[in-house]
PDB file of N, CA, C and O in Angstrom:
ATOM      1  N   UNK A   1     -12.298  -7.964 -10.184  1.00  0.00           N
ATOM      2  CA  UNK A   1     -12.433  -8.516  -8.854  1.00  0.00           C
ATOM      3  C   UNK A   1     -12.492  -7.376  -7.847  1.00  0.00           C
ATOM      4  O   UNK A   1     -11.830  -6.400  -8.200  1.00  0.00           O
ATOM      5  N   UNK A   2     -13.002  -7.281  -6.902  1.00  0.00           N
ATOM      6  CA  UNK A   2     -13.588  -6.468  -6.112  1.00  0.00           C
ATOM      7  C   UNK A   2     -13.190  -7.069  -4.384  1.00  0.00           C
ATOM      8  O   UNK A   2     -13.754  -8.082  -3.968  1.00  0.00           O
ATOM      9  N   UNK A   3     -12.345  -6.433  -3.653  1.00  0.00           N
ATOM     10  CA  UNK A   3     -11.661  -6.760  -2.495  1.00  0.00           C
ATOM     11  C   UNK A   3     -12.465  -5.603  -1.683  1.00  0.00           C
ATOM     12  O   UNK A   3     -12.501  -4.422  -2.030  1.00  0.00           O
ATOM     13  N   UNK A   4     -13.190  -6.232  -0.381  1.00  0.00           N
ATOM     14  CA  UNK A   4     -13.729  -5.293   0.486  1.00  0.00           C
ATOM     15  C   UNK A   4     -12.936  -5.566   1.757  1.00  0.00           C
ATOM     16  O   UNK A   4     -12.839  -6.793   1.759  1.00  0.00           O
ATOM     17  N   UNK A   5     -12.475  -5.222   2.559  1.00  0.00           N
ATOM     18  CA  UNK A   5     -11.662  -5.119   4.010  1.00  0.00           C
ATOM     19  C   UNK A   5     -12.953  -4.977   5.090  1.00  0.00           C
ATOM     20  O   UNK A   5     -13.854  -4.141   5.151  1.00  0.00           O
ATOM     21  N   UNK A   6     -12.652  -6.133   5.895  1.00  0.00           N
ATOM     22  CA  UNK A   6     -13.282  -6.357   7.418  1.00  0.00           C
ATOM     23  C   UNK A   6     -12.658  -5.518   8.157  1.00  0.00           C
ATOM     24  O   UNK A   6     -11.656  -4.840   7.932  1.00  0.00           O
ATOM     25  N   UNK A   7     -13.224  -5.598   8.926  1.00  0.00           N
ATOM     26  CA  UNK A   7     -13.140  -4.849  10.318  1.00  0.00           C
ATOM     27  C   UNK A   7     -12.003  -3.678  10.533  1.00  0.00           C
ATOM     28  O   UNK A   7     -12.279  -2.760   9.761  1.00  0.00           O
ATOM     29  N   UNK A   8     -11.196  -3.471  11.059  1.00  0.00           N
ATOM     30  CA  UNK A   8     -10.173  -2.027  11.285  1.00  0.00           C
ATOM     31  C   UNK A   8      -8.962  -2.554  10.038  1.00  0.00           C
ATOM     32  O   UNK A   8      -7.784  -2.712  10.359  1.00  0.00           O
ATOM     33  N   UNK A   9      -9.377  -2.751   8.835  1.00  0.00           N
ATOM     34  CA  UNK A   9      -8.393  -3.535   7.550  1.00  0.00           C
ATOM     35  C   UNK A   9      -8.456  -2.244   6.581  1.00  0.00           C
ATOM     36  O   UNK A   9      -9.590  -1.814   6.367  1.00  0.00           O
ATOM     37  N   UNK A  10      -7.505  -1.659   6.045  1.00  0.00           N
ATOM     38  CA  UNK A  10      -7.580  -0.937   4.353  1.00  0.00           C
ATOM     39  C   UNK A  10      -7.198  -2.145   3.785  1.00  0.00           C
ATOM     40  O   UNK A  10      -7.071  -3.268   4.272  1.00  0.00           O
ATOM     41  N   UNK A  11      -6.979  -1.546   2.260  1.00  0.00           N
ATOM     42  CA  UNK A  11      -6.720  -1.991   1.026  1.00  0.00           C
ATOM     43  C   UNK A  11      -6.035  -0.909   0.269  1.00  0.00           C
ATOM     44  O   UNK A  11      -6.631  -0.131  -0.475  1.00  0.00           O
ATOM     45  N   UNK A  12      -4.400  -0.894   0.554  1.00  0.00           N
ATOM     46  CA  UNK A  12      -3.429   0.171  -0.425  1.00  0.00           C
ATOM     47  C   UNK A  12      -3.093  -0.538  -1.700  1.00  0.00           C
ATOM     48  O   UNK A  12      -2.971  -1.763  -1.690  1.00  0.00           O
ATOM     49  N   UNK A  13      -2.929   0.191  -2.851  1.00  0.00           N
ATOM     50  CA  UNK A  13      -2.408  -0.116  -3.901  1.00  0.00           C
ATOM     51  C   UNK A  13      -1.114   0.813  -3.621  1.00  0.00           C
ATOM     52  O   UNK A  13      -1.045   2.042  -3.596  1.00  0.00           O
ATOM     53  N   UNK A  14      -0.290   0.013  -3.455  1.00  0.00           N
ATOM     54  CA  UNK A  14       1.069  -0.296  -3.818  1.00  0.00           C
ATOM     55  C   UNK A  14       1.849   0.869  -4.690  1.00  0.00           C
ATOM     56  O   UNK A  14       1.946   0.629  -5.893  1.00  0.00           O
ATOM     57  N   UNK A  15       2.404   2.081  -4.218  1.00  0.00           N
ATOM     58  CA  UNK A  15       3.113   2.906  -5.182  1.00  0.00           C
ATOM     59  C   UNK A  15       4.127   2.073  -6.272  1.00  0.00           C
ATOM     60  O   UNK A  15       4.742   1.280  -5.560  1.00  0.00           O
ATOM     61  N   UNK A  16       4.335   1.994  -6.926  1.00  0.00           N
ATOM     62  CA  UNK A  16       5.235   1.435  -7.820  1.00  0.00           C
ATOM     63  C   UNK A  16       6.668   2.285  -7.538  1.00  0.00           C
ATOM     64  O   UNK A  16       6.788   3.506  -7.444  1.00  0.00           O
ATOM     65  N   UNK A  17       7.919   1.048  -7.414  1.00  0.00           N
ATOM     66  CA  UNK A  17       9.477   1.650  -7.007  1.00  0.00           C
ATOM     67  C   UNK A  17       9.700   2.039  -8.617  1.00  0.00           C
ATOM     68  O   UNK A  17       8.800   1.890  -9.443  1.00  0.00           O
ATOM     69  N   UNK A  18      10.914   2.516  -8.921  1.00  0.00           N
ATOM     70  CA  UNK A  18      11.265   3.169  -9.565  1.00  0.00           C
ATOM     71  C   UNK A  18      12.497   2.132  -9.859  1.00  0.00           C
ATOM     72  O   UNK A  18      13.242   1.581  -9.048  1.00  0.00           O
ATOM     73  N   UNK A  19      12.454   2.024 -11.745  1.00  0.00           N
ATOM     74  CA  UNK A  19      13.052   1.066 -12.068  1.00  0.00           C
ATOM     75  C   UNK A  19      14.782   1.328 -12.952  1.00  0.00           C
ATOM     76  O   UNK A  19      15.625   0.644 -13.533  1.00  0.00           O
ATOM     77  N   UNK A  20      14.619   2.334 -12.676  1.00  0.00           N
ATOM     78  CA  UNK A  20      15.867   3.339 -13.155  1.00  0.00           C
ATOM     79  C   UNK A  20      16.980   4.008 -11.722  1.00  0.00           C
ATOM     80  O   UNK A  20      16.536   3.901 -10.579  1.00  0.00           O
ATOM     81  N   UNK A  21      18.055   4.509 -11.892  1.00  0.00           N
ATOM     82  CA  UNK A  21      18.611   5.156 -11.043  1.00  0.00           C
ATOM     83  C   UNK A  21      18.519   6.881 -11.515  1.00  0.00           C
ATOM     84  O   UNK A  21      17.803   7.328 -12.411  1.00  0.00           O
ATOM     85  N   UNK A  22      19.270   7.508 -10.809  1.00  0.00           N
ATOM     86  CA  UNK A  22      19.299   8.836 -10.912  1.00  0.00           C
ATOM     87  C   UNK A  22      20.349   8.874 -12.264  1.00  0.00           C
ATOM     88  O   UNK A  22      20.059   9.750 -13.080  1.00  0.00           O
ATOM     89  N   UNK A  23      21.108   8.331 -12.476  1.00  0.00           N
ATOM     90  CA  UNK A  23      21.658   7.907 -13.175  1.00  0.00           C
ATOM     91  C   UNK A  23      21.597   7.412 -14.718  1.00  0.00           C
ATOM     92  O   UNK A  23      22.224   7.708 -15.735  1.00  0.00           O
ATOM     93  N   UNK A  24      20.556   6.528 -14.411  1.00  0.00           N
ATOM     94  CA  UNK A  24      20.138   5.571 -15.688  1.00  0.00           C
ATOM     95  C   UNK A  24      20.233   4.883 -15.338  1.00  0.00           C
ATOM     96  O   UNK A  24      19.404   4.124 -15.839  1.00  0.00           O
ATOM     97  N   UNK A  25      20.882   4.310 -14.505  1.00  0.00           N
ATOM     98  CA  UNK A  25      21.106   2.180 -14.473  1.00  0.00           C
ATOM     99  C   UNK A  25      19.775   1.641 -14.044  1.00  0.00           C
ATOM    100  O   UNK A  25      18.945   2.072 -13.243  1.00  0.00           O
ATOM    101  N   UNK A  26      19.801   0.802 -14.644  1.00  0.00           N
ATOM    102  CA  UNK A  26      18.240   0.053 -14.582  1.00  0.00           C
ATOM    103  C   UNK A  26      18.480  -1.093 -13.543  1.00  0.00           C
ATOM    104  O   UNK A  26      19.366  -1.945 -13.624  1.00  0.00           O
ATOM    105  N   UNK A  27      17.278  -0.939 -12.276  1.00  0.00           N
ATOM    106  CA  UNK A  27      18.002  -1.358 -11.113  1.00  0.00           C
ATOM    107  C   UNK A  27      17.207  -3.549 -11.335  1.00  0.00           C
ATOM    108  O   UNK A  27      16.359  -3.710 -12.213  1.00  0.00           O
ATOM    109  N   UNK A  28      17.388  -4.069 -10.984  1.00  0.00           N
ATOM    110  CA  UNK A  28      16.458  -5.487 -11.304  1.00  0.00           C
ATOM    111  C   UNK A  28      15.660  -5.731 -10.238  1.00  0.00           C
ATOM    112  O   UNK A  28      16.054  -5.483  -9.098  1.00  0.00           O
ATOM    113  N   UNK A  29      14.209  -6.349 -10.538  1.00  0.00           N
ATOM    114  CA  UNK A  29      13.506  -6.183  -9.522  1.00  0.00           C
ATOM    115  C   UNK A  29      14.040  -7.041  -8.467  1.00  0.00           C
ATOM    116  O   UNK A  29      13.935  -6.702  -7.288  1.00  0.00           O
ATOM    117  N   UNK A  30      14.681  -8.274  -8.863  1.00  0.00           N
ATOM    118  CA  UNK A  30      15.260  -8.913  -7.228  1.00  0.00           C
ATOM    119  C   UNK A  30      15.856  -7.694  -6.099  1.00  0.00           C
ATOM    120  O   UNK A  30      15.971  -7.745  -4.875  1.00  0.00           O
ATOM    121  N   UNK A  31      16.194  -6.527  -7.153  1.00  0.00           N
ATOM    122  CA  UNK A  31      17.067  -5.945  -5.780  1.00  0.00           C
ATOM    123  C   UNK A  31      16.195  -4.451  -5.309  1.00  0.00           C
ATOM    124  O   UNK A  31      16.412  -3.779  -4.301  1.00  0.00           O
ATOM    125  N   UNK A  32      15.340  -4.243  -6.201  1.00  0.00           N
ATOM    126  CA  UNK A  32      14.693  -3.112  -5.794  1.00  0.00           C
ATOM    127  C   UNK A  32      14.267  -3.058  -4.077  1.00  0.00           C
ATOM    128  O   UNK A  32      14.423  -4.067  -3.390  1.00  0.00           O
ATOM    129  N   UNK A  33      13.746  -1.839  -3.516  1.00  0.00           N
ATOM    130  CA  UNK A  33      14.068  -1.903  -2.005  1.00  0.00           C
ATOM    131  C   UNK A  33      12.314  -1.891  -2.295  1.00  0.00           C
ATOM    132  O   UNK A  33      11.794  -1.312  -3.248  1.00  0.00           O
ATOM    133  N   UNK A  34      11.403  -2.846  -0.995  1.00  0.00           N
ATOM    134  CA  UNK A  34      10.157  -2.857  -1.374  1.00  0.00           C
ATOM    135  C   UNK A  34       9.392  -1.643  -0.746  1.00  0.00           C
ATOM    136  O   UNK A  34       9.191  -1.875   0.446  1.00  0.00           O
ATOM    137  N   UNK A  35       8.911  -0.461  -1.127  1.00  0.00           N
ATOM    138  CA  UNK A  35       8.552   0.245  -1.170  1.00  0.00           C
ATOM    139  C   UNK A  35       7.410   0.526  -0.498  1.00  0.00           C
ATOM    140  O   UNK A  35       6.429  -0.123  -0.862  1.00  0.00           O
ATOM    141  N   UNK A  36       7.244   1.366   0.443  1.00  0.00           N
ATOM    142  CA  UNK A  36       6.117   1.513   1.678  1.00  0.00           C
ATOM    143  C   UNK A  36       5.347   3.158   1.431  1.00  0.00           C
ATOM    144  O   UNK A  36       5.537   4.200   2.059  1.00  0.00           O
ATOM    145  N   UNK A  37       4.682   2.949   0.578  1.00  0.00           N
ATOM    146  CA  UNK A  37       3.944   3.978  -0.030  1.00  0.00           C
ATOM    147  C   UNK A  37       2.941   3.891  -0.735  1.00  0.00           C
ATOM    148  O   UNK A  37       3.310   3.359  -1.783  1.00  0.00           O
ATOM    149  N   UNK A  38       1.493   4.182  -0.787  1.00  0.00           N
ATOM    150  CA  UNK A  38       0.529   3.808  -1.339  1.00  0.00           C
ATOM    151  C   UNK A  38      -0.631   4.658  -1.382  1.00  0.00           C
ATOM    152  O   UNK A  38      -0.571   5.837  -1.034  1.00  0.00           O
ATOM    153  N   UNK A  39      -2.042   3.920  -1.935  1.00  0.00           N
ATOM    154  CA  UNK A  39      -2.879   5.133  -1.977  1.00  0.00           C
ATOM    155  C   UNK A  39      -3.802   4.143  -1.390  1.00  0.00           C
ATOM    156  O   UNK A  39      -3.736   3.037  -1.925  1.00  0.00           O
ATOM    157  N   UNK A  40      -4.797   4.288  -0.248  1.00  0.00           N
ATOM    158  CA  UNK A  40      -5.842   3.788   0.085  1.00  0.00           C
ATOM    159  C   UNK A  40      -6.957   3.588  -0.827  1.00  0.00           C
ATOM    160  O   UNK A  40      -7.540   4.597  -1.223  1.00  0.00           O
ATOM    161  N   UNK A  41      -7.395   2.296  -1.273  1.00  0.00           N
ATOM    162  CA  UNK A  41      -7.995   2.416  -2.031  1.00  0.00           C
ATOM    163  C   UNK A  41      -9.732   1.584  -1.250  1.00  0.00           C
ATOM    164  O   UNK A  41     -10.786   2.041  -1.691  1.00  0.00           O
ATOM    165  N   UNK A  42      -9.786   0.732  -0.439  1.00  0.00           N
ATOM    166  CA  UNK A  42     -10.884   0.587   0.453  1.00  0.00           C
ATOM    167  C   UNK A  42     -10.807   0.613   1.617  1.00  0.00           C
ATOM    168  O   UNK A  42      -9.699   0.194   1.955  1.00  0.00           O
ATOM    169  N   UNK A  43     -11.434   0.900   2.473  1.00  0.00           N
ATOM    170  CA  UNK A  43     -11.549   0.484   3.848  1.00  0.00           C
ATOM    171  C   UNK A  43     -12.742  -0.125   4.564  1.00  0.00           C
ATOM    172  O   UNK A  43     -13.850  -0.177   4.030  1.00  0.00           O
ATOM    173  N   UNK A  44     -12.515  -0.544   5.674  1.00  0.00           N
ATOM    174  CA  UNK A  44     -13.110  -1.461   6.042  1.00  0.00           C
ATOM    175  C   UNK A  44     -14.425  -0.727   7.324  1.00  0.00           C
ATOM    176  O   UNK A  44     -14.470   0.439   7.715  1.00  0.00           O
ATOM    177  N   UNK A  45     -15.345  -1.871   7.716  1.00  0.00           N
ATOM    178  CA  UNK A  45     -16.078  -1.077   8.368  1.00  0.00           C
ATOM    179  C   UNK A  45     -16.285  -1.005   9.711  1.00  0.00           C
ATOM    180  O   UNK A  45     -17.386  -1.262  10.197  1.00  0.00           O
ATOM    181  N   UNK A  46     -15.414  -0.708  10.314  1.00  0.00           N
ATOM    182  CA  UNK A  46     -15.148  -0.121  11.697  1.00  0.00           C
ATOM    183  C   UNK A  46     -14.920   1.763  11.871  1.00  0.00           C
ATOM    184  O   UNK A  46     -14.134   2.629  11.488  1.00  0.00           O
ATOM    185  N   UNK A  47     -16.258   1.633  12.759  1.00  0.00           N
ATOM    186  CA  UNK A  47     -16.096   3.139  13.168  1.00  0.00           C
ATOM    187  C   UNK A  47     -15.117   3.863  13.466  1.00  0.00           C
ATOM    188  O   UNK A  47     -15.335   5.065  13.612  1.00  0.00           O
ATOM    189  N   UNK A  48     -13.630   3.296  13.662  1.00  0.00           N
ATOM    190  CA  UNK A  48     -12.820   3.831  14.482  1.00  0.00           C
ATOM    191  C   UNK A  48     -11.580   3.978  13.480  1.00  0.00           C
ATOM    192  O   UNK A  48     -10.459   4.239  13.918  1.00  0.00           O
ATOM    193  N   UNK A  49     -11.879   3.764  11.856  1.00  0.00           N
ATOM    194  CA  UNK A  49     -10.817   3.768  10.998  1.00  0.00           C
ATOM    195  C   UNK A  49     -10.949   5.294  10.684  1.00  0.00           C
ATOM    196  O   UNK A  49     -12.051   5.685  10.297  1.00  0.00           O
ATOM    197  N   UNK A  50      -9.595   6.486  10.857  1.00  0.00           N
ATOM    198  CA  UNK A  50      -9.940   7.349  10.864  1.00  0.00           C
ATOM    199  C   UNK A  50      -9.337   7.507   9.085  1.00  0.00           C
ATOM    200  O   UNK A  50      -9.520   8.669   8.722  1.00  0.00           O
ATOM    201  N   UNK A  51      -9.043   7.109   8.570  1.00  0.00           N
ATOM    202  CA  UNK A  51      -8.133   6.559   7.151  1.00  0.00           C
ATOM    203  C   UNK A  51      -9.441   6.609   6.332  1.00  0.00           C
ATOM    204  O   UNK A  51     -10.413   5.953   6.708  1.00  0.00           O
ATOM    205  N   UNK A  52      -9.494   7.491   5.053  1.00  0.00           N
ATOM    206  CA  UNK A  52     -10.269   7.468   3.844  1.00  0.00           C
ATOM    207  C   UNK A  52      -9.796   6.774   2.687  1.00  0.00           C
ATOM    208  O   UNK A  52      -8.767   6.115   2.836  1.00  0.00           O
ATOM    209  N   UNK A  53     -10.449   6.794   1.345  1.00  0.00           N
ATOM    210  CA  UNK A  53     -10.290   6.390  -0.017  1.00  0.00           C
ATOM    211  C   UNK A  53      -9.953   7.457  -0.494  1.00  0.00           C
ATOM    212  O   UNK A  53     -10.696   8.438  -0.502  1.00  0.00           O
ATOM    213  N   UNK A  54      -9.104   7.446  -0.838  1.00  0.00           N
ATOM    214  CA  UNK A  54      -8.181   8.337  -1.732  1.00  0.00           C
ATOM    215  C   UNK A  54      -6.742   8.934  -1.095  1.00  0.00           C
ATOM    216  O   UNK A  54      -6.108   9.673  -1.848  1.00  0.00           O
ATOM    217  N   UNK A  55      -6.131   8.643   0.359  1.00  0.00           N
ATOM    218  CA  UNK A  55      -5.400   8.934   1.277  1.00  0.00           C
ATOM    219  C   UNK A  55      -4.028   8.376   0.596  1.00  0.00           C
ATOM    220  O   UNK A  55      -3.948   7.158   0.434  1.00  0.00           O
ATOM    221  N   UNK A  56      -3.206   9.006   0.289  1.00  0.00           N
ATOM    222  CA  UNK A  56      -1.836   8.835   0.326  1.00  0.00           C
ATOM    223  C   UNK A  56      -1.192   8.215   1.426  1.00  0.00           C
ATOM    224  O   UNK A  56      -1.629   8.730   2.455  1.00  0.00           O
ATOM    225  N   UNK A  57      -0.377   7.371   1.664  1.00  0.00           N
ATOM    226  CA  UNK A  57       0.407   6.747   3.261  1.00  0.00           C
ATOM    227  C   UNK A  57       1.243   5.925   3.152  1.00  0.00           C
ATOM    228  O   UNK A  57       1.273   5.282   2.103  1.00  0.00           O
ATOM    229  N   UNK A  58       2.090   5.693   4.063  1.00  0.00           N
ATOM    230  CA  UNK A  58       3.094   5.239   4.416  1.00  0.00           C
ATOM    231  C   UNK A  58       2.792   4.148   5.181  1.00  0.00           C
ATOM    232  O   UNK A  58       2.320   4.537   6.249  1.00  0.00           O
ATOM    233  N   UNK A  59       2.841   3.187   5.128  1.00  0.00           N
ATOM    234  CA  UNK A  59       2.538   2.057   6.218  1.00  0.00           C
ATOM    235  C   UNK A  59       4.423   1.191   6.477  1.00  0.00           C
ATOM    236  O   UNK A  59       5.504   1.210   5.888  1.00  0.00           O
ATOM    237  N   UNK A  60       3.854   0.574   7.651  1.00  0.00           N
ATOM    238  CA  UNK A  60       5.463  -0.523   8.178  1.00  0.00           C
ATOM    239  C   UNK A  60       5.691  -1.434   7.004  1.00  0.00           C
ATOM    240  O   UNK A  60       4.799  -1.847   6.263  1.00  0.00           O
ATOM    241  N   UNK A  61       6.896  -1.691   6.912  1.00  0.00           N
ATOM    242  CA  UNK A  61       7.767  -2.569   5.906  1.00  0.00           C
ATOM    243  C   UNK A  61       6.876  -3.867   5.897  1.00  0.00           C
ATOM    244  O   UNK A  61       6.340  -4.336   4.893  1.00  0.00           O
ATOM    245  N   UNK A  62       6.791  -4.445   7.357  1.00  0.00           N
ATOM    246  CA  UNK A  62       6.739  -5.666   6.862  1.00  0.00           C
ATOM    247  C   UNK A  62       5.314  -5.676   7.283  1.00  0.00           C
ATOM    248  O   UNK A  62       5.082  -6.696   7.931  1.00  0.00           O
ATOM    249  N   UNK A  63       4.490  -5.064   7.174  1.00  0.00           N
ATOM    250  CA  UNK A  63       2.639  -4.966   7.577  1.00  0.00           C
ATOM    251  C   UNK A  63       1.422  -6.241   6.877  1.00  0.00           C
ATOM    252  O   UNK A  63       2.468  -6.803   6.552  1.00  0.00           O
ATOM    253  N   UNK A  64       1.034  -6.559   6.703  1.00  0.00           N
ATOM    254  CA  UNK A  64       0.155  -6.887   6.236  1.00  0.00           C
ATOM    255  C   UNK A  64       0.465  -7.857   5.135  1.00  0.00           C
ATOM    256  O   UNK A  64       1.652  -8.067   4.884  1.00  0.00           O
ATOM    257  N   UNK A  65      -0.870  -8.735   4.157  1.00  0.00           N
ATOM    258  CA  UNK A  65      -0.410  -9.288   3.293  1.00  0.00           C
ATOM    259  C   UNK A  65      -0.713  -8.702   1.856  1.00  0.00           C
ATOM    260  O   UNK A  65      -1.673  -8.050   1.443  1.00  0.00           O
ATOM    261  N   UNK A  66       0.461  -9.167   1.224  1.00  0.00           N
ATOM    262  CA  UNK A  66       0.399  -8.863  -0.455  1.00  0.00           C
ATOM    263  C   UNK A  66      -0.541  -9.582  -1.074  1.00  0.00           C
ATOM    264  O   UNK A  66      -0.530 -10.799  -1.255  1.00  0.00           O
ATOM    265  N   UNK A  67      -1.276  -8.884  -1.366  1.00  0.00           N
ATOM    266  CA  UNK A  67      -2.400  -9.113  -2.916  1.00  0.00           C
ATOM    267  C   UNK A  67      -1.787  -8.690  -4.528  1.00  0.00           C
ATOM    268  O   UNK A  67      -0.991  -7.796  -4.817  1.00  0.00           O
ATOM    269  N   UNK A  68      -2.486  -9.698  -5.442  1.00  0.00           N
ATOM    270  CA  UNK A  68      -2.334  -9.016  -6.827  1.00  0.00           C
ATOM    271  C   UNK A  68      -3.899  -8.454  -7.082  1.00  0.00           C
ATOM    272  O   UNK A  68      -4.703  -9.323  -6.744  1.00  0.00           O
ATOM    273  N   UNK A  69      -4.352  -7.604  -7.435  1.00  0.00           N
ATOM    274  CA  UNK A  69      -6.001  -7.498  -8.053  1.00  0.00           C
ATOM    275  C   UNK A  69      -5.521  -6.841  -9.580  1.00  0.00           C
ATOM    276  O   UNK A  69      -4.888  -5.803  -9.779  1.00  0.00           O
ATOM    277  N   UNK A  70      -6.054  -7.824 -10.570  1.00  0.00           N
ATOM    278  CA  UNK A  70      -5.690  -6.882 -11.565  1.00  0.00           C
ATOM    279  C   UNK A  70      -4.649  -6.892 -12.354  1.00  0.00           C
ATOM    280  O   UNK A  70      -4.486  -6.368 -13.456  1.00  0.00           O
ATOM    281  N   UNK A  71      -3.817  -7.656 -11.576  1.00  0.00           N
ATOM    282  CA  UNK A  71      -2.288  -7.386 -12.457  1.00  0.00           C
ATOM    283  C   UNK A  71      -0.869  -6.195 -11.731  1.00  0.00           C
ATOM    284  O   UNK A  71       0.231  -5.919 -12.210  1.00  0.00           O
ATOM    285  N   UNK A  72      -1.489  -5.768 -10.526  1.00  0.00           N
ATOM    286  CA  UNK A  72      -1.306  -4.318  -9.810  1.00  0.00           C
ATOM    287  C   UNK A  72      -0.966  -4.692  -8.235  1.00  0.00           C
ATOM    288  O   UNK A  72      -1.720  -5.492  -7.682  1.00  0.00           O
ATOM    289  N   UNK A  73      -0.272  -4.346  -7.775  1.00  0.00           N
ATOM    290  CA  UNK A  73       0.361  -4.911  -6.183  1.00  0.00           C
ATOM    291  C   UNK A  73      -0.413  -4.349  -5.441  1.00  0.00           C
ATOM    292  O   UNK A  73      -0.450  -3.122  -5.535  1.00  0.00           O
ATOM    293  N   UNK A  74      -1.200  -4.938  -4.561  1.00  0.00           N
ATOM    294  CA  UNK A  74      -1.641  -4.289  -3.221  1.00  0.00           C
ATOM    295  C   UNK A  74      -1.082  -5.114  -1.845  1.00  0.00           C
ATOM    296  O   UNK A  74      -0.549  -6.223  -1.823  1.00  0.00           O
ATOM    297  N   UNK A  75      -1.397  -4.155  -0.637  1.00  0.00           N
ATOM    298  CA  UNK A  75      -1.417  -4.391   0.659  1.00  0.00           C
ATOM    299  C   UNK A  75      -2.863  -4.542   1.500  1.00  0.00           C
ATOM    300  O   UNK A  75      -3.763  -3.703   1.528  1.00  0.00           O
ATOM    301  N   UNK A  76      -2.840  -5.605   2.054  1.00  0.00           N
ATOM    302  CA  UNK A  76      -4.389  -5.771   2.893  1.00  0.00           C
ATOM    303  C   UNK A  76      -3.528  -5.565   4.507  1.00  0.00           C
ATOM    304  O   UNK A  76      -2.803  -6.421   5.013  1.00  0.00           O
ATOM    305  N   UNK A  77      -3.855  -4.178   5.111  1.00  0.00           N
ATOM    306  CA  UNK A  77      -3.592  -3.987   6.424  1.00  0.00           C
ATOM    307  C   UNK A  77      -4.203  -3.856   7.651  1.00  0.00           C
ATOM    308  O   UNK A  77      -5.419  -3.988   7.514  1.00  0.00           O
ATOM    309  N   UNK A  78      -3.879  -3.654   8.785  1.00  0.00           N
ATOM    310  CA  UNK A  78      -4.292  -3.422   9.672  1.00  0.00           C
ATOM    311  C   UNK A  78      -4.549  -1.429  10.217  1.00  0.00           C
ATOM    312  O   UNK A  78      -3.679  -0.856  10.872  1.00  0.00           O
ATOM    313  N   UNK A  79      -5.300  -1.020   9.960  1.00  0.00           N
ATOM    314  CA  UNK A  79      -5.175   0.852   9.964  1.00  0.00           C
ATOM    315  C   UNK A  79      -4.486   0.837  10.917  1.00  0.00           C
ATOM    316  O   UNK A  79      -3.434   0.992  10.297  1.00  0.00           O
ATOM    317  N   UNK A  80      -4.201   0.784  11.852  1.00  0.00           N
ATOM    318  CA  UNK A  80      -2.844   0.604  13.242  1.00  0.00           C
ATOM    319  C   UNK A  80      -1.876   0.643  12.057  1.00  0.00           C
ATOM    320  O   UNK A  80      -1.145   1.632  12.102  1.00  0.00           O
ATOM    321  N   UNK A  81      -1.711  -0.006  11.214  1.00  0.00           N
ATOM    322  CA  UNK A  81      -0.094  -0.094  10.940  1.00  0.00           C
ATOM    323  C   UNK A  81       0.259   0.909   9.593  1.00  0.00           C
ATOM    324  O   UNK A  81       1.189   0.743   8.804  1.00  0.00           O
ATOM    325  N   UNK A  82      -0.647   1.871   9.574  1.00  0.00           N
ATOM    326  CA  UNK A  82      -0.506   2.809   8.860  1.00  0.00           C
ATOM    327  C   UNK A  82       0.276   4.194   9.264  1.00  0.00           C
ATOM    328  O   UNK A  82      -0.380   5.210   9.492  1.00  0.00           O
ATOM    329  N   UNK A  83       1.278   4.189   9.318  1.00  0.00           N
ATOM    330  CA  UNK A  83       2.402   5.179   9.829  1.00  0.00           C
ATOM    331  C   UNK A  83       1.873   6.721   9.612  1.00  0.00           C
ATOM    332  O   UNK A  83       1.886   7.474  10.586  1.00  0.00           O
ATOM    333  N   UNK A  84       1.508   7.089   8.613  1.00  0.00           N
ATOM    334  CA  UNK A  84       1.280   8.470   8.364  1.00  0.00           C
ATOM    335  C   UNK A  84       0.541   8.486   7.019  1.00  0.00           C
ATOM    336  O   UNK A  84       0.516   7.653   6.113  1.00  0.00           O
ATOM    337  N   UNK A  85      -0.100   9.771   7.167  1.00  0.00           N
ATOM    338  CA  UNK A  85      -0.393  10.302   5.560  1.00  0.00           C
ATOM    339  C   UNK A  85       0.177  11.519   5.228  1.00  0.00           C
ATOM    340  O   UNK A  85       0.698  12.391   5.923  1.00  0.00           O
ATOM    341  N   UNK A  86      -0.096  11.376   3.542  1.00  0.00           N
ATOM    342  CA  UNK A  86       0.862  12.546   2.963  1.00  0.00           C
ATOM    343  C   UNK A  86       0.207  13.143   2.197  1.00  0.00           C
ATOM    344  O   UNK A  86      -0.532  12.686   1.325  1.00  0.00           O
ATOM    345  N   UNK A  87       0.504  14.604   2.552  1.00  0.00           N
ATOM    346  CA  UNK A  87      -0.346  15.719   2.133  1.00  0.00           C
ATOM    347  C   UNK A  87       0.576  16.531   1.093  1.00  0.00           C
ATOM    348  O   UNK A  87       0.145  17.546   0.548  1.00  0.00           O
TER     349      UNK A  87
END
């Protein structure tokens, strides 16, 4: 399946949290903290998205909506609510 983003919209896939502690204890997903980190994987077509495909970032907690494609967590956002990228 193939997800294209309108207008000033990406499409992050979802870093995956970490299901272990520093420790070992294996944390359960009810309690894992939901994780705001991802990799841009489309964007949309407005001239003014300064955000590429392949961009590492941080977007707001509660941004946008959750997609599955695949079997694999994504975010459909607004590029406004993309906090930073990471280099």
């Amino acid at each position: 399946m193939t997800v294209k983003p309108l207008g000033e919209r990406v499409l992050i896939e979802v870093k995956g949290s970490e299901e272990k502690t520093a420790g070992g204890l294996v944390i359960p997903t009810a309690a894992q903290e939901k994780t705001m980190e991802g990799t841009i994987i489309a964007v949309g077509d407005a001239d003014t998205i300064k955000l590429k495909v392949g961009d590492k970032v941080i977007y707001d907690k509660y941004a946008g909506t959750q997609i599955k494609i695949e079997g694999k967590d994504h975010i459909l956002i607004k590029a406004e609510e993309v906090l930073a990228v990471i280099s």
